[in-house]
Steps between C-alpha positions, in 0.01 A plus 500: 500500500648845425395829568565831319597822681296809438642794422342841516612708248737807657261801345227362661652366859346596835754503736276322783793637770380850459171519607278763702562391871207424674361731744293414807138654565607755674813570277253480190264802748817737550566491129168580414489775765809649400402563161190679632608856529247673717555234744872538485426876561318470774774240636724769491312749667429263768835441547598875485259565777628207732811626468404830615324362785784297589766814485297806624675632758780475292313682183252726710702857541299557842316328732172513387360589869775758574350875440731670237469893301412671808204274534293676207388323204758538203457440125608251267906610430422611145198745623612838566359774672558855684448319795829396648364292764292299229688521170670167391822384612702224392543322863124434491440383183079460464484762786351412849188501626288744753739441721821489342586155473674329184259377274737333289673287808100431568413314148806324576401351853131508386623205251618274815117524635294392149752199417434374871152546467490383160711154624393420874141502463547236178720286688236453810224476194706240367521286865076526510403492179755171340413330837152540498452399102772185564271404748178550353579373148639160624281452809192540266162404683336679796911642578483664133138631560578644828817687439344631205206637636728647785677675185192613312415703857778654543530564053096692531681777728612815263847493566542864481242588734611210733892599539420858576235366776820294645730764469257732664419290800846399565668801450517605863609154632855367528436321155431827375780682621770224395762594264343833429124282386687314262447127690095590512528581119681149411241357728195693368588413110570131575236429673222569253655476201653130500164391386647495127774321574360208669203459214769527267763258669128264550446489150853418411487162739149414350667460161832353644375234736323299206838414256665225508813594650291602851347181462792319478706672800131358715536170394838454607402632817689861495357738787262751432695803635777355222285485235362876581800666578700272276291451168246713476595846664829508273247425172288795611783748535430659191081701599687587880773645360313701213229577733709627806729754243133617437391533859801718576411805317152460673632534845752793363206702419331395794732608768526846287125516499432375854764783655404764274120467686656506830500137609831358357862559575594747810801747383759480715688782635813240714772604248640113551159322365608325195136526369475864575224627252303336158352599176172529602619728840637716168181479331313617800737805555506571134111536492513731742714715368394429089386872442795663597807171440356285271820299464506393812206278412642447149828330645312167731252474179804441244607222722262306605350504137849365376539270754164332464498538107837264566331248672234509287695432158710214689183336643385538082844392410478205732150381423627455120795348602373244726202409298562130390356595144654765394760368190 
């Protein structure tokens, strides 16, 4: 018996050593998101502002609670006037306020207080809401039925209406009062709004817990917190993640909103309180003063639309990414 060796002609070869190299899911997700360029915007302005954050006392010129200019309010630096004690200087650079502190070294320590509140409140929404719709979506039966009745209560409040009632009740107590109202904030937002997250992270099990590979990790006897925590949480990754880079932008504007009413963040006036003022403590002061210093409402605005417009393009960019069927 013989046998005749193929040859492939050498204008046609395929050199089957050169070939694309495999990427893994999430590889195949970071490529896709990379080549999205509003998202990779937004990644960059996220990143600017973290690194603000992170460095302000080293970027702010002034401590933001410090009075400076004689305590009088001061314009922008390239405003000038016949007023010497108000005409724009280059040591305060977006002026000061009513009473004549640094607005500049403010948006810059005003940054520290929205990324916290935009990233505490999702990580205790995350501990409810994944637990609840593990638990719920596996259990199934009366467990399923309760826990999800427990969530529709607690989803039929108007979350608006029902975080300023918090923050207003608690505002006096020691809750209240606890890192200048931030820890009732993070408690406020999380605990009506991890409703989503748990129907979402529910839904996500439902479809999970009926393929084969679940089945097969039960019949060989592998322990339900393995399979949860092990199989099924890690295949659901994708919804959280999009959905919490969404949720962030909503408790941004919610912490700006809630302390522009009144009932949010306490300014600080301890000149060693690393969370010293906020956006929305800006916003408040800038309203009151809009007829006469406009800018100093201006300034807050321009950030915390950039910074949510950031999240917002990366939670786009991230939905597209993730999503199994896009090519």
């Amino acid at each position: 018996m013989t046998t005749t060796a193929q040859t492939v002609p050498k204008s046609g070869a395929i050199d089957l050593n050169v070939m694309r190299k495999e990427r893994s899911l999430w590889g195949d997700a970071w490529h896709r998101l990379s080549r999205n360029r509003a998202a990779v915007a937004g990644i960059v302005v996220i990143v600017f502002f973290i690194l603000v954050a992170i460095f302000a006392p080293l970027l702010a010129p002034f401590n933001p609670t410090i009075q400076t200019s004689n305590n009088s309010l001061r314009l922008p630096s390239w405003v000038h006037t016949a007023d010497q004690s108000r005409t724009g200087n280059f040591n305060n650079l977006l002026g000061t306020d009513a009473i004549g502190r640094d607005l500049f070294s403010q948006l810059i320590y005003g940054a520290r207080v929205s990324l916290i509140v935009g990233f505490i409140p999702q990580v205790l929404i995350l501990a409810i809401g994944v637990t609840l719709g593990l638990v719920a979506g596996f259990a199934g039966g009366r467990i399923d039925n309760l826990l999800m009745r427990f969530t529709d209560i607690i989803y039929a409040f108007p979350d608006t209406l029902f975080v300023i009632t918090i923050a207003t009740a608690f505002r006096e107590t020691w809750v209240g009062q606890a890192f200048n109202g931030l820890l009732l904030i993070f408690i406020s937002f999380s605990i009506i709004t991890w409703t989503g997250m748990a129907r979402l992270v529910r839904g996500q099990v439902l479809s999970l817990k009926e393929k084969e590979f679940i089945e097969a990790a039960r019949a060989v006897g592998v322990p339900t917190p393995t399979i949860l925590f092990r199989h099924i949480l890690p295949n659901s990754l994708a919804p959280i993640i999009v959905a919490v880079t969404f949720g962030i932008p909503g408790a941004i504007i919610g912490e700006a909103v809630l302390t522009f009413i009144g009932v949010g963040m306490r300014p600080s006036t301890n000149a060693n309180n690393p969370f010293p003022t906020s956006w929305g403590s800006m916003l408040l002061d800038g309203y009151a003063n809009i007829n006469s210093t406009p800018y100093m409402l201006l300034f807050p605005v321009i950030c915390v639309g950039l910074l949510t417009m950031a999240f917002t393009f990366l939670g786009d960019g991230l939905r597209d990414a993730l999503d199994p069927r896009e090519q």
